[in-house]
SERO-4910 file (N, C-alpha, C, O; in steps of 0.05 Angstrom, whole numbers):
BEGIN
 pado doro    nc1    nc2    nc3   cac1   cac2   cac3    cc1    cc2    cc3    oc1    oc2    oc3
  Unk    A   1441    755   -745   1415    754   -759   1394    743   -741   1396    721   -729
  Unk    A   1372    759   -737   1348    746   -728   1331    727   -737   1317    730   -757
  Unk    A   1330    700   -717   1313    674   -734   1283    674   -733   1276    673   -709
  Unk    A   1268    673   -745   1239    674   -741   1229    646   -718   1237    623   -717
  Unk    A   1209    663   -700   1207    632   -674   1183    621   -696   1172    632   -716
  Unk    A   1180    601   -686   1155    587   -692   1128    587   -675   1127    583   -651
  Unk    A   1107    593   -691   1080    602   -677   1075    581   -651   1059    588   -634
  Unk    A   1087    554   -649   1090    540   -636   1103    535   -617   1113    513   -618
  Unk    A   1110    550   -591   1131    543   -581   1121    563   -552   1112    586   -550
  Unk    A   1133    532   -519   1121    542   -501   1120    575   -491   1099    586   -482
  Unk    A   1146    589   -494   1150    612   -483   1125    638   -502   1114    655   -488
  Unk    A   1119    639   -528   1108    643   -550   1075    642   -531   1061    660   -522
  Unk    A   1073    612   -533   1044    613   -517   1037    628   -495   1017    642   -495
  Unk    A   1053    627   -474   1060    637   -448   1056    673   -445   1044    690   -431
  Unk    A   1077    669   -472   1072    701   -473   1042    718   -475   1031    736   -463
  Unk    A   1033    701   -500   1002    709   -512    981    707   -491    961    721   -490
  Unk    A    987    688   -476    973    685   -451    973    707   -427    953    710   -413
  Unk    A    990    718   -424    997    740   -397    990    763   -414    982    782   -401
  Unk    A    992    767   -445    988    799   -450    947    792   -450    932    806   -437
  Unk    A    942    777   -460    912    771   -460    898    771   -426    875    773   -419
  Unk    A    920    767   -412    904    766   -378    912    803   -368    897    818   -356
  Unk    A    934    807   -375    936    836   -374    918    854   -391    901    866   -378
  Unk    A    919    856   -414    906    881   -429    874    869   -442    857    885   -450
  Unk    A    872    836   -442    846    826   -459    849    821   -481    832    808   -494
  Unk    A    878    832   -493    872    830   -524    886    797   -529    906    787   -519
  Unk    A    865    786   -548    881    764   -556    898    760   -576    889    775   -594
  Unk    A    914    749   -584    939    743   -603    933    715   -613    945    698   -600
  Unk    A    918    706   -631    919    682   -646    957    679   -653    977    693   -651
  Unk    A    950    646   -662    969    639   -678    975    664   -702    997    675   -706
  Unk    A    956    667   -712    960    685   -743    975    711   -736    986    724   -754
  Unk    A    974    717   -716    992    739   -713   1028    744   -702   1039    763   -691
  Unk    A   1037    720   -711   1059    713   -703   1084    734   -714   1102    744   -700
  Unk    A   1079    738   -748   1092    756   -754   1097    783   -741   1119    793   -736
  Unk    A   1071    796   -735   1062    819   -725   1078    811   -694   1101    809   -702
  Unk    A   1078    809   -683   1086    796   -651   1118    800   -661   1130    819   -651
  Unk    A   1130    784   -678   1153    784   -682   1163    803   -695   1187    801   -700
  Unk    A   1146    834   -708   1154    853   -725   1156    879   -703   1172    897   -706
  Unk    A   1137    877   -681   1141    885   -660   1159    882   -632   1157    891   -609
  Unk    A   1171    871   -641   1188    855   -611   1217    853   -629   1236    844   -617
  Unk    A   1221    861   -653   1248    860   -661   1273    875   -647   1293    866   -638
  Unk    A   1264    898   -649   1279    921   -638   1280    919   -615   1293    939   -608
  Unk    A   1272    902   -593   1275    891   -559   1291    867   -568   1312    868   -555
  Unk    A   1291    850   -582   1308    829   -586   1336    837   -599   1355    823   -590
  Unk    A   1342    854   -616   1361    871   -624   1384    880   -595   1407    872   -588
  Unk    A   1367    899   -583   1379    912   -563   1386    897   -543   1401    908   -527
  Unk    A   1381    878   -540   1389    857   -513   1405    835   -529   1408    813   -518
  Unk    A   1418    840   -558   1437    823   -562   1423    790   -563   1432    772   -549
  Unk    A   1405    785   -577   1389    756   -570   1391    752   -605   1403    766   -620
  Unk    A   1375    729   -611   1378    716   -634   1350    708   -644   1348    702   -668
  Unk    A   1332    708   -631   1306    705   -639   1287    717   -621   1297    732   -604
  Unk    A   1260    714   -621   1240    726   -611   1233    700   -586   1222    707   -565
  Unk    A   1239    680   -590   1228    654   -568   1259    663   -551   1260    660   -527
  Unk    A   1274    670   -560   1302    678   -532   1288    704   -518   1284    703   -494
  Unk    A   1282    719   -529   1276    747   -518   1246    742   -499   1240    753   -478
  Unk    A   1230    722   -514   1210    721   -490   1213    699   -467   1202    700   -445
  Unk    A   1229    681   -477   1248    666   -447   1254    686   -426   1243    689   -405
  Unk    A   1273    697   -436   1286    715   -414   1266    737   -400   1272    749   -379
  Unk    A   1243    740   -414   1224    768   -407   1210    748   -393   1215    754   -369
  Unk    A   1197    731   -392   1180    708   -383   1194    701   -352   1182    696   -331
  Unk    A   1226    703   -357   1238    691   -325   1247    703   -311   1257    697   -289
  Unk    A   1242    731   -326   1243    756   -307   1282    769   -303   1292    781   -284
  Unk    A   1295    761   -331   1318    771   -330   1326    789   -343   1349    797   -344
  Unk    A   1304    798   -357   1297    832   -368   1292    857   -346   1278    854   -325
  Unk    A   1305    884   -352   1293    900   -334   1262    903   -324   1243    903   -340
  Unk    A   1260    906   -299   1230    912   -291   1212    921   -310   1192    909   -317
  Unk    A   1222    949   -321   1214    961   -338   1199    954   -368   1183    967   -381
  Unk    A   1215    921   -373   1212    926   -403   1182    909   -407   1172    912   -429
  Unk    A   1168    892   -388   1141    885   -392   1130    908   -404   1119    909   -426
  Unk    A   1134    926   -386   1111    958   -400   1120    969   -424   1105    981   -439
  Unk    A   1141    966   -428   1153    972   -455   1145    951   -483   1141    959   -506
  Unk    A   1145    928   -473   1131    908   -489   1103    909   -502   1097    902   -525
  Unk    A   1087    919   -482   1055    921   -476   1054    946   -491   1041    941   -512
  Unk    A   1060    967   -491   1062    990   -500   1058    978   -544   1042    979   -563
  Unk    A   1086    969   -538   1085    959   -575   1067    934   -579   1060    930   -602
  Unk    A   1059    921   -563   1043    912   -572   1011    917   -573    996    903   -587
  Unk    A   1005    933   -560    973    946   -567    978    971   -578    957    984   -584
  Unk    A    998    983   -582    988   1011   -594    979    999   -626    989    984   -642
  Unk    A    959   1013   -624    950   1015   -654    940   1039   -666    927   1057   -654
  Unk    A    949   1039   -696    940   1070   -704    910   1083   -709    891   1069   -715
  Unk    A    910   1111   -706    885   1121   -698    885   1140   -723    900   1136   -742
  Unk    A    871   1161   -721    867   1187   -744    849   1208   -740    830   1204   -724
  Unk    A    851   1234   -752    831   1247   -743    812   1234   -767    818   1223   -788
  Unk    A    784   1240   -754    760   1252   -769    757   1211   -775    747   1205   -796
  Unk    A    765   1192   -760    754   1176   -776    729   1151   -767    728   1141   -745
  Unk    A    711   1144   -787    686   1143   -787    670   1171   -783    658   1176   -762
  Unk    A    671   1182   -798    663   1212   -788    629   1214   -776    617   1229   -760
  Unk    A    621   1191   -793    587   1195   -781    579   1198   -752    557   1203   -743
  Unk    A    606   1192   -736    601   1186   -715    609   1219   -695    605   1223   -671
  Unk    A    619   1235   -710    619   1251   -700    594   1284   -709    590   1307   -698
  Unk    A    581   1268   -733    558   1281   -745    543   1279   -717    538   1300   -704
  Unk    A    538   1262   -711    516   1253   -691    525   1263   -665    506   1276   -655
  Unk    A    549   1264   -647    557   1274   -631    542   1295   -638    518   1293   -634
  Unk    A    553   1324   -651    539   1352   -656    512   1357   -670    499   1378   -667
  Unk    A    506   1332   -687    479   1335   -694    456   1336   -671    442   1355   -666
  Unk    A    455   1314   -660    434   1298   -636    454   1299   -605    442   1306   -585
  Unk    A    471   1294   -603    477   1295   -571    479   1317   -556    470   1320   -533
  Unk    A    496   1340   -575    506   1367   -558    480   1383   -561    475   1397   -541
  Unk    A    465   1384   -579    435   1395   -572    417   1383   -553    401   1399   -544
  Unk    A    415   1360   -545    414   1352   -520    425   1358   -494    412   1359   -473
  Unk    A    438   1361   -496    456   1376   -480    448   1405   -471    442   1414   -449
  Unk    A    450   1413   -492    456   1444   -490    420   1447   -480    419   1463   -462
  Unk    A    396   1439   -486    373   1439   -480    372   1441   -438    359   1455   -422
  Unk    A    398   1412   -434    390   1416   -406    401   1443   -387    396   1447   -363
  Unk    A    415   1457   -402    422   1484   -384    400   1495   -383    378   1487   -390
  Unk    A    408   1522   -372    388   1536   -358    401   1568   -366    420   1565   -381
  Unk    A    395   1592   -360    401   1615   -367    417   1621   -354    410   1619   -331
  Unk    A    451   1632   -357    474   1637   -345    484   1611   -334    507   1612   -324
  Unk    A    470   1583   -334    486   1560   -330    478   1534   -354    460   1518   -358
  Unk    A    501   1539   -365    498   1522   -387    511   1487   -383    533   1480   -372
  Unk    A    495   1473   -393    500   1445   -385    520   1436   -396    524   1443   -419
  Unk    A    538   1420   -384    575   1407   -398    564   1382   -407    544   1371   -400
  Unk    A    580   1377   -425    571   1350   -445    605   1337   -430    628   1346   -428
  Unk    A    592   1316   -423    619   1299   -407    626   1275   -439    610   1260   -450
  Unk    A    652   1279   -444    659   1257   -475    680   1238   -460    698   1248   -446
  Unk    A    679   1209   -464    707   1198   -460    710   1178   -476    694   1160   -482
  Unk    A    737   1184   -484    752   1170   -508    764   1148   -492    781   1153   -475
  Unk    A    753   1123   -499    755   1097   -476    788   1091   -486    805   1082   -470
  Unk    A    795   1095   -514    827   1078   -523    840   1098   -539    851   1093   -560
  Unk    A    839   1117   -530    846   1143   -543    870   1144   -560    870   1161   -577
  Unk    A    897   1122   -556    912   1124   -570    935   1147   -564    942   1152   -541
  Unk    A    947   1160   -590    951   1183   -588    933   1214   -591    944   1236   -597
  Unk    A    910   1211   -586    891   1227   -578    875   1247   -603    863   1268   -599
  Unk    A    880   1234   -630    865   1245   -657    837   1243   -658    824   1262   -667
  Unk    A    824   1214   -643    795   1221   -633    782   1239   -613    762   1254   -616
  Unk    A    802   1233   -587    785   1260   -575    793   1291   -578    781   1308   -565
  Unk    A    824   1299   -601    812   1325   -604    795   1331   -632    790   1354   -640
  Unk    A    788   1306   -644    768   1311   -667    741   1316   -653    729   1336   -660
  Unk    A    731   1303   -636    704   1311   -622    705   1336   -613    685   1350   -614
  Unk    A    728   1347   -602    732   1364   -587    733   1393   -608    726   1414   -598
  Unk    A    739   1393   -631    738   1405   -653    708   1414   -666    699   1435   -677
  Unk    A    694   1379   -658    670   1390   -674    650   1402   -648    631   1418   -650
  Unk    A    661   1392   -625    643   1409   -608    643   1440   -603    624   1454   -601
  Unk    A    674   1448   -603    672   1478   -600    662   1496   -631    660   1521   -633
  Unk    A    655   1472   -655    650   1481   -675    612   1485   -674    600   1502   -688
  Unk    A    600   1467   -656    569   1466   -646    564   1493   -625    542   1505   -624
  Unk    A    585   1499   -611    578   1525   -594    582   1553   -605    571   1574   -601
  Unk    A    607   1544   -625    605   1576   -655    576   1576   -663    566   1599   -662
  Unk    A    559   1556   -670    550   1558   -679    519   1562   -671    499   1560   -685
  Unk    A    523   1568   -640    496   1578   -627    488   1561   -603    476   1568   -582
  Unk    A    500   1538   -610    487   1521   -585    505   1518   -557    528   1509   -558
  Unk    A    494   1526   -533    505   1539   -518    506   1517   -494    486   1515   -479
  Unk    A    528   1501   -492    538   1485   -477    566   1486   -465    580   1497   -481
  Unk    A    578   1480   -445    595   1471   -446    610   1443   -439    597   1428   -424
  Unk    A    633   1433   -447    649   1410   -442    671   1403   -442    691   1414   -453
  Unk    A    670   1371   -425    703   1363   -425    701   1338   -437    680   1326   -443
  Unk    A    724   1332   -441    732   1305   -450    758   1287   -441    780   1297   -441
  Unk    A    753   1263   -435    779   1250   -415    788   1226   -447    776   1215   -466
  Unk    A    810   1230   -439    813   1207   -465    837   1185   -438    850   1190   -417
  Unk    A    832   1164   -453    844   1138   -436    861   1124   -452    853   1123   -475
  Unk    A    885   1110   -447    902   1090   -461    918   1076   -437    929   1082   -416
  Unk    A    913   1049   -455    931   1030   -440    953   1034   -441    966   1022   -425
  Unk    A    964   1046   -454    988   1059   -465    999   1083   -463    988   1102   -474
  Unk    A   1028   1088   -442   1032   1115   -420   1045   1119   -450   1039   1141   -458
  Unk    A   1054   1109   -460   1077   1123   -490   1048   1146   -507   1046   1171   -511
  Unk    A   1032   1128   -512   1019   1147   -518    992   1163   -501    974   1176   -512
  Unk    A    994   1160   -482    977   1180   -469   1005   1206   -462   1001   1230   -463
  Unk    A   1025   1198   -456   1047   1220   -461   1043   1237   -490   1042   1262   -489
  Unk    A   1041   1227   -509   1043   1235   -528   1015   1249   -547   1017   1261   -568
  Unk    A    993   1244   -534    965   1258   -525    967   1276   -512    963   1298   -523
  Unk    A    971   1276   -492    975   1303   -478    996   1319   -493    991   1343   -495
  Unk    A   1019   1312   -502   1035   1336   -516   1020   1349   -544   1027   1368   -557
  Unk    A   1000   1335   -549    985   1350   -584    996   1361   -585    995   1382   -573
  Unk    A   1028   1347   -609   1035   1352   -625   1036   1323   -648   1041   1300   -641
  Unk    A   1031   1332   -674   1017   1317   -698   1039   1327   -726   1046   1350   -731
  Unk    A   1042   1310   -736   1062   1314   -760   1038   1321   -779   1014   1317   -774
  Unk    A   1047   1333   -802   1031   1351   -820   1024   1320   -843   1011   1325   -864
  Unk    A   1030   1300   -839   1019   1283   -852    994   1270   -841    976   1259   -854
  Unk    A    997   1275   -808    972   1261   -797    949   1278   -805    928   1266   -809
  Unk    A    949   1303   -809    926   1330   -805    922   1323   -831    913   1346   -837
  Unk    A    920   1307   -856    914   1314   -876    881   1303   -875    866   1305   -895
  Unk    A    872   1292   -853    850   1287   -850    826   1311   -848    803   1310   -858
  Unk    A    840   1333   -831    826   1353   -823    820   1369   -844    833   1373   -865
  Unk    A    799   1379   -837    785   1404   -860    807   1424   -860    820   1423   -839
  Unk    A    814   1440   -874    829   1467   -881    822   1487   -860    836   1488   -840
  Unk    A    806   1498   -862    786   1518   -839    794   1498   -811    814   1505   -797
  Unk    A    783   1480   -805    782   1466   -777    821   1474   -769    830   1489   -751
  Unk    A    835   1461   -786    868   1460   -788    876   1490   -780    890   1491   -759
  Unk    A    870   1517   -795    873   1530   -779    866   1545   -758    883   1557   -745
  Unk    A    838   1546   -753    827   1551   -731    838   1537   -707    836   1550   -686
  Unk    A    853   1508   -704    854   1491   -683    884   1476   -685    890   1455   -673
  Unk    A    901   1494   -703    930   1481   -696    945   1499   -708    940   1509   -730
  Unk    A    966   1505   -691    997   1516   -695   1008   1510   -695   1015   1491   -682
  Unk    A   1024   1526   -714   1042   1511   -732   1077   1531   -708   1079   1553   -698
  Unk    A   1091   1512   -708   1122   1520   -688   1139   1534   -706   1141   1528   -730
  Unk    A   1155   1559   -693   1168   1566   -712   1195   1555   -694   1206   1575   -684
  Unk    A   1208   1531   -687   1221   1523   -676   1228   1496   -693   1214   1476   -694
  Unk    A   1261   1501   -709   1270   1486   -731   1260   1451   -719   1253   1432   -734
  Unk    A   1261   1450   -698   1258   1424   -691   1229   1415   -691   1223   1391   -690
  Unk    A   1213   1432   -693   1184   1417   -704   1172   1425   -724   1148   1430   -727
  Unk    A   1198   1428   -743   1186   1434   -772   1173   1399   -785   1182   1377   -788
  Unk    A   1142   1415   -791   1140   1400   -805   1112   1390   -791   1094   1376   -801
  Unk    A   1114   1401   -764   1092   1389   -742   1072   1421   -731   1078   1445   -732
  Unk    A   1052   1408   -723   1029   1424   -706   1021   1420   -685   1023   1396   -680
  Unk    A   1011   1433   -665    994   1436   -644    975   1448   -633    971   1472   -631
  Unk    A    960   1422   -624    932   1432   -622    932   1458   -601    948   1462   -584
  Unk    A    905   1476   -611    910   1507   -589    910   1506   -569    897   1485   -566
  Unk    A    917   1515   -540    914   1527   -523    889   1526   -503    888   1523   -479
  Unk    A    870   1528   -520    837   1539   -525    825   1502   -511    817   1491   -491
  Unk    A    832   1495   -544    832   1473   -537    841   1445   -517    825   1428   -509
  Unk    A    864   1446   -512    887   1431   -498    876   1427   -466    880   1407   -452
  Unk    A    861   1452   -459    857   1453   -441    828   1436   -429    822   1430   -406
  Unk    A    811   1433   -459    787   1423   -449    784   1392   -451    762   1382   -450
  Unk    A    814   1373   -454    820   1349   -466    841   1346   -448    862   1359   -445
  Unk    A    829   1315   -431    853   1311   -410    856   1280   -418    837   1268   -428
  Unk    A    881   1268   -411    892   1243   -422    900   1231   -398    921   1239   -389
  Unk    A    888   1215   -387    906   1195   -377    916   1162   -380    906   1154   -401
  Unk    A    927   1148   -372    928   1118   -365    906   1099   -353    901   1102   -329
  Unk    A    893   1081   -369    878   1068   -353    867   1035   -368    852   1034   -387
  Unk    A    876   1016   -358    870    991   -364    836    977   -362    825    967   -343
  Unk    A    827    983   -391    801    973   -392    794    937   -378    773    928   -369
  Unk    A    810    929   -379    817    899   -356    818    904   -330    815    885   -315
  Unk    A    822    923   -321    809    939   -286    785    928   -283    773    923   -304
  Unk    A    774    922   -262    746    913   -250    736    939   -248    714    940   -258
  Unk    A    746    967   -237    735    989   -235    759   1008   -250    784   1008   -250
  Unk    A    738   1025   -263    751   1055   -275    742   1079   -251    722   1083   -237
  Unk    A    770   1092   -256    770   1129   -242    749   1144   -255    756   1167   -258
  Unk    A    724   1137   -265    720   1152   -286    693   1168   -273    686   1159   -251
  Unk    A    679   1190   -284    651   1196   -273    630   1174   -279    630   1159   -298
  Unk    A    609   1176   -257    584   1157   -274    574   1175   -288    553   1169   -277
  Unk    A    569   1191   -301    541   1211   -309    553   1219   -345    540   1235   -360
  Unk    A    580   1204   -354    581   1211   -377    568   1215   -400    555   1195   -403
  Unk    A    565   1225   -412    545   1236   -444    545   1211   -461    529   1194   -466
  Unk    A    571   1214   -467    575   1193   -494    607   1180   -491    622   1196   -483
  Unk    A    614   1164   -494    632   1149   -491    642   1133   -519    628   1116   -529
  Unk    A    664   1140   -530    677   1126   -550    689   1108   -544    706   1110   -527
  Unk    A    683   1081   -559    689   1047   -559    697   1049   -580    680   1039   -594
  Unk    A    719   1059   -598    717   1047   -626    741   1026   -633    764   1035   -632
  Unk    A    738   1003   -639    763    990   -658    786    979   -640    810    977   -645
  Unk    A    763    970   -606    787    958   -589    769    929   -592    778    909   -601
  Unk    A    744    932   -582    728    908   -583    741    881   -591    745    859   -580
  Unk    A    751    897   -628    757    871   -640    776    847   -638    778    824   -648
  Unk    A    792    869   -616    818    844   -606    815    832   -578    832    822   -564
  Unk    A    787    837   -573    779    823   -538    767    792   -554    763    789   -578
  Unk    A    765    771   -529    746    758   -527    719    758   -524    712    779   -514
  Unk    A    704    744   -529    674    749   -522    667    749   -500    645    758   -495
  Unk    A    681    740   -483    677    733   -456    692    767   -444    689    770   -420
  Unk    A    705    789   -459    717    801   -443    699    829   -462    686    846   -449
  Unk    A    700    830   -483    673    842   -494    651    847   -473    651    872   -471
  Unk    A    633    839   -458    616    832   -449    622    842   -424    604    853   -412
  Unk    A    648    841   -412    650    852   -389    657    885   -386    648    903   -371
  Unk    A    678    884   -409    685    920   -416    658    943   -414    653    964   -403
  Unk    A    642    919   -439    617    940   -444    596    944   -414    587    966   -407
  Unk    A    591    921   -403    582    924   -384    588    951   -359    573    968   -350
  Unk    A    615    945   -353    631    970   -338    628    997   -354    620   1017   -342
  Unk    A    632    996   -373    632   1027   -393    603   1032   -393    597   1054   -404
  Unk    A    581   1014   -382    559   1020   -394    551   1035   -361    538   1056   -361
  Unk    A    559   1023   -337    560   1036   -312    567   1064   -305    565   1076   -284
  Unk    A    578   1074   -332    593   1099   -323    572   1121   -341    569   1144   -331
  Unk    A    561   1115   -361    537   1135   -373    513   1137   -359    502   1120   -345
  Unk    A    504   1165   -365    481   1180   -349    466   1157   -366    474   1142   -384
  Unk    A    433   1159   -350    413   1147   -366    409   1166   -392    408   1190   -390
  Unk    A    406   1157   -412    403   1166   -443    426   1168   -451    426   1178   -473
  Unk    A    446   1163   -443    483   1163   -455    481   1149   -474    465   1130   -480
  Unk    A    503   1163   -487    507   1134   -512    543   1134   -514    561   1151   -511
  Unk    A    542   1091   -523    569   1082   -526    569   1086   -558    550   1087   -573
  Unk    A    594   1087   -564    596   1093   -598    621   1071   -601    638   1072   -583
  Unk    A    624   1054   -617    634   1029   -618    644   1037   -658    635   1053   -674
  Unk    A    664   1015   -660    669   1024   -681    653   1005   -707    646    981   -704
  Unk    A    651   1018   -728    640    993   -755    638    969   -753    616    959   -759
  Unk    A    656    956   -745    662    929   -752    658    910   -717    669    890   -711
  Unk    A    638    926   -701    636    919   -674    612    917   -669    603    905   -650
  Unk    A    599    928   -686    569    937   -674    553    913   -668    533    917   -654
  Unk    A    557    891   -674    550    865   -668    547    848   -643    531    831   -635
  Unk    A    579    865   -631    588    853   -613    576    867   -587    593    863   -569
  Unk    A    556    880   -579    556    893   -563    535    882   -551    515    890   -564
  Unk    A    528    865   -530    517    854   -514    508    868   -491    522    861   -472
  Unk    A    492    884   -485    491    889   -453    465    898   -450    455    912   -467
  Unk    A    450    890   -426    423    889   -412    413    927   -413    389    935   -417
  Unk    A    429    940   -411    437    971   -403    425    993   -421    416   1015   -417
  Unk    A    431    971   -454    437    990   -470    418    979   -497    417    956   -505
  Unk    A    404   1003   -508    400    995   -533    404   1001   -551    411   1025   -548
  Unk    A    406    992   -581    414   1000   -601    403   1020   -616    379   1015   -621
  Unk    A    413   1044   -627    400   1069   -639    401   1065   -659    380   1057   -669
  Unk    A    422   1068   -674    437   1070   -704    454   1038   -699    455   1026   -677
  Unk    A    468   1030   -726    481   1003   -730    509   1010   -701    517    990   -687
  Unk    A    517   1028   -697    548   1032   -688    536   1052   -660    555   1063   -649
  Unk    A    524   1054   -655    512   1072   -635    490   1059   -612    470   1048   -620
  Unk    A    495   1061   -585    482   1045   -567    474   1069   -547    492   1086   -542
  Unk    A    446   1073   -534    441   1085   -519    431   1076   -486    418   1057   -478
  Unk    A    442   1094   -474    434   1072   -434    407   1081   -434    397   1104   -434
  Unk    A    393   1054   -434    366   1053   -409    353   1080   -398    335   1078   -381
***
C-alpha cells in the first residue's frame, strides 16, 4: 500500500525546488496531492512505499538517468482542447491574417509566422491552423506556418503524430471535423482521427524550455500564443518569459495570453489591445 508523504518533508521541498529552477513552474504546499497523484505510478514501478522514498532516491540520483525527464514530463503536462477561448482565435482571422495578407504583393503573398509557446499536445496550434486555412478559403490571400513548443518531448511526440480520440474533436465544428481530419480504417485507431496531410505539413512541433535564456525561434513572429502557462510561474519568472517572447515578435506582433493572465503581463515592449491580447511597440 502506498503511504501519503507529508507536504512537509526535506526531500518534498527539494523536489519542488529543482522542478521550479528547471521548468519555472511553482508547486505550493496545496499541491501535494496532485504531486503525489502524479508520481504514483513511478513509485509503484520501482517497488517503493511512498512518494518521500521515491523522491529520496530520484533526488540521490539512484533512479535511471532517464526518469528526471520522465518525472517533468507528468508533472507539467497539462490538458489543452481544440477551439478553446475561442475569441482568441476570432481575432487571429478577424484582424491579424488580414494584416497580413495586406503586406503581400501580387504573385508574393505574405506568411503569417504563429507560435504556440506551450503547445501541449498540439489542439491549439492545429485550431489556428484550421481557422487560418479557413481565412484563405475565404479570399484572403496569405500564406503560413506555425511552430508549436513543449516542455514536454511525450507530448511534442504526440503533436507531431495528430492523432486525437473522437472525444477530444467534440470541440470542433462538424464542417471544420471533416474538412480537416481522417478518420483510419485501421482496427487499431478505431475510434481516433487525424489531422490532414494538407495541414500537418504547415504545423511543426518541437521541444523547447521557456526557462532557456534564449529560444531557436524567429524574431519577426506575427502572433504568439501564451495561454494558461503564466499561471504556474512566479512573478519574478512571468516577467522574464514575457520579456524573451516579446523579443521574438515583429513590431505590431501580438502575444495572446490566456483569461485568467491578462494581468500578469508586464513588459516595456508591449501594449495592451483587448483584456487577453498584447501588441509589440
Amino acid at each position: 500500500m502506498i503511504e501519503a508523504a507529508s507536504p512537509k518533508t526535506p526531500h518534498r521541498d527539494r523536489f519542488r525546488e529543482l522542478i521550479r529552477s528547471l521548468t519555472g513552474i511553482s508547486l505550493p504546499p496545496s499541491k501535494v496531492q496532485m504531486i503525489d497523484q502524479r508520481l504514483r505510478r513511478r513509485v509503484v514501478a520501482f517497488g517503493l512505499t511512498d512518494t518521500e522514498s521515491y523522491l529520496e532516491q530520484l533526488l540521490g540520483g539512484s533512479l535511471p538517468d532517464n526518469e528526471l525527464r520522465t518525472v517533468i514530463d507528468l508533472i507539467t503536462t497539462n490538458t489543452t482542447s481544440f477551439f478553446r477561448e475561442p475569441n482568441h482565435f476570432d481575432f487571429l482571422v478577424e484582424t491579424i491574417a488580414p494584416k497580413v495578407a495586406a503586406r503581400g504583393r501580387p504573385g508574393r503573398p505574405a506568411r503569417l509566422k504563429l507560435w504556440s509557446a506551450a503547445s501541449s499536445e498540439g489542439a491549439e496550434a492545429y485550431t489556428a491552423a484550421m481557422m487560418l486555412e479557413e481565412a484563405r478559403r475565404g479570399g484572403h490571400d496569405f500564406d503560413f506556418a506555425i511552430l508549436g513548443t513543449d516542455l514536454s518531448e511525450r507530448m511534442v511526440e504526440r503533436a507531431n503524430a495528430a492523432v486525437y480520440g473522437t472525444d477530444q474533436l467534440t470541440t470542433v465544428p462538424p464542417e471544420l471535423l471533416r474538412r480537416y481530419f481522417l478518420s483510419s480504417r485501421d482496427p487499431g485507431l478505431a475510434g481516433k482521427a487525424r489531422v490532414v496531410p494538407d495541414l500537418r505539413r504547415r504545423v511543426k512541433f518541437r521541444n523547447l524550455n521557456l526557462m532557456d535564456t534564449r529560444y531557436p525561434v524567429d524574431r519577426d513572429v506575427d502572433v504568439i500564443f501564451l495561454r494558461n502557462i503564466l499561471i504556474y510561474f512566479d512573478p519574478a519568472t512571468k516577467e522574464q518569459v514575457v520579456d524573451r517572447l516579446a523579443g521574438h515578435l515583429r513590431p505590431g506582433g501580438y502575444l495572446i495570453v490566456g483569461h485568467a493572465e491578462s494581468m500578469v503581463v508586464r513588459c516595456s515592449a508591449l501594449r495592451q489591445v483587448k483584456p487577453t491580447i498584447f501588441q509589440k511597440n
